[in-house]
C-alpha positions in Angstrom: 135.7 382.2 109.6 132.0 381.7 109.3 130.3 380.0 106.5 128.4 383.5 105.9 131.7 385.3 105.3 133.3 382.1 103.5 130.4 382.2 100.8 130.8 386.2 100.9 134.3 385.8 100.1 133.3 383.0 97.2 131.3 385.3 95.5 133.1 388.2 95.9 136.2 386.8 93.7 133.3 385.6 91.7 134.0 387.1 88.2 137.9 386.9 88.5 137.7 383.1 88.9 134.8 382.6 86.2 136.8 384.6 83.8 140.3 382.4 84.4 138.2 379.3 83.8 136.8 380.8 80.5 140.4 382.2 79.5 141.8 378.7 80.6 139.2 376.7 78.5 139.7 379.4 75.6 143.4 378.5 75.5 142.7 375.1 75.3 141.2 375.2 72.6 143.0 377.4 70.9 146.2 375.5 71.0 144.5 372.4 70.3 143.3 374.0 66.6 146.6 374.9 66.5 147.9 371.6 67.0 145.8 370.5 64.4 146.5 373.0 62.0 143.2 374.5 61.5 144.1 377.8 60.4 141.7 378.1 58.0 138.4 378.0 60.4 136.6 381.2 61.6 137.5 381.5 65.1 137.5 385.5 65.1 134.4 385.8 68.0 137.2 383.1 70.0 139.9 385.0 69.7 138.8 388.4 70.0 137.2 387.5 73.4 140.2 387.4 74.8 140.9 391.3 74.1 136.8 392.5 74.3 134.7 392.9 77.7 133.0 389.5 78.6 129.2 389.0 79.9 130.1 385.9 82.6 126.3 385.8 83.4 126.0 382.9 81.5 128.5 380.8 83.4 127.3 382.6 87.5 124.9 379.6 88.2 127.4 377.0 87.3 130.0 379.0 89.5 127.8 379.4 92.5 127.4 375.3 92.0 130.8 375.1 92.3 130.7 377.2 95.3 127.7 375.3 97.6 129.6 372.1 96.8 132.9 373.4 97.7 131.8 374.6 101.0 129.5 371.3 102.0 132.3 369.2 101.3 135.3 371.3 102.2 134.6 374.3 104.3 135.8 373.9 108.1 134.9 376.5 110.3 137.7 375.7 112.7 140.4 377.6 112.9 144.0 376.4 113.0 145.6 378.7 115.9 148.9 378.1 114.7 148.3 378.9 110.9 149.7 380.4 108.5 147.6 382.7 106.0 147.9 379.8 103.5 146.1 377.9 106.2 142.9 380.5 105.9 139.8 379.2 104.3 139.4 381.7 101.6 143.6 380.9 100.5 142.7 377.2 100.3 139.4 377.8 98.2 141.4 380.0 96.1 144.1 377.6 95.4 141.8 375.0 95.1 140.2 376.9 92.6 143.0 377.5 90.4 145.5 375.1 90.9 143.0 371.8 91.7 139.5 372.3 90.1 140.6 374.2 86.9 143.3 371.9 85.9 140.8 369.1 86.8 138.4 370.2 84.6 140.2 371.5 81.5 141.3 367.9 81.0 137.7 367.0 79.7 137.0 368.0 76.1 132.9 368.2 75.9 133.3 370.6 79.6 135.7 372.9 77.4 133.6 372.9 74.7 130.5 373.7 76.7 132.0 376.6 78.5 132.5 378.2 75.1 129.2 377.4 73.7 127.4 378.8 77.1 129.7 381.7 76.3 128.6 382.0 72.2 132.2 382.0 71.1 132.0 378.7 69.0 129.0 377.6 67.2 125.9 375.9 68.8 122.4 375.7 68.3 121.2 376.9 71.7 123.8 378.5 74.4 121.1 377.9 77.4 121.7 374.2 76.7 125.4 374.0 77.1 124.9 375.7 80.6 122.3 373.1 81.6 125.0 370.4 80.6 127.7 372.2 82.8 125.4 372.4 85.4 124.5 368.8 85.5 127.9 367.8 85.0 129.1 369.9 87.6 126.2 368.8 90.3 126.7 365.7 90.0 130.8 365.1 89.5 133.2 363.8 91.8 135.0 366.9 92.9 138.7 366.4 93.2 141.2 366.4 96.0 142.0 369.4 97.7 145.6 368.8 96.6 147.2 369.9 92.7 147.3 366.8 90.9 150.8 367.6 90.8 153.1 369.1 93.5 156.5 369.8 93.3 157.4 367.6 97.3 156.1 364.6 95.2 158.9 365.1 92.3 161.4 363.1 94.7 159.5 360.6 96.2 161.0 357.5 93.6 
């Protein structure tokens, strides 16, 4: 596969994966007010963005971050002849997507509040400033291992 039709691939899939993250960081939240009880606080524009149509525009430049940095440090261009389709470089960026990077960065509490400030479903002074923050701290992170940081072969190792 060539880098051209890699990054074509990347941005196709581009709204699908955007919207998981944002759904991912919306439950996290969620279940951490209601681990905390917090009933009582307005989080009607939260919730009811995951039933209504979503604008992702604010979250595309922090995705196609995401992308450019995947393929520098990732992407091979060389093809494994004896493969399987899991083996194919737009599998591996999707499951590195989903089951690496999103787990990875759901763990951090000011990235999952900043995805749903850039979004305008919690409070915040200025939207434009959360995405500047995920952009920074998506630039300039250490991206994670291409494996999940948990997989089920490693269950049996002790």
């Amino acid at each position: 596969m060539h880098i051209d039709d890699f990054r074509r691939v990347q941005r196709s899939g581009a709204a699908q994966n955007i919207h998981w993250l944002f759904m991912s960081c919306r439950r996290r939240f969620l279940d951490a007010a209601r681990l905390l009880e917090l009933n009582d606080l307005d989080f009607h524009k939260l919730i009811s963005s995951g039933f209504d149509t979503v604008d992702l525009s604010p979250l595309m430049s922090m995705y196609g971050v995401l992308c450019d940095r995947y393929a520098e440090q990732f992407f091979t261009p060389q093809e494994d002849l004896f493969g399987s389709p899991a083996d194919a470089q737009d599998s591996k960026w999707n499951a590195y997507f989903h089951h690496v990077l999103i787990p990875h960065l759901i763990q951090e509490d000011e990235f999952v509040r900043n995805i749903l400030r850039a979004m305008m479903v919690i409070p915040c002074k200025n939207s434009q400033f959360s995405s500047l923050a995920l952009l920074n701290h998506l630039s300039e992170m250490t991206l994670p291992e291409t494996r999940p940081l948990w997989a089920p072969e490693e269950a049996f190792r002790y």
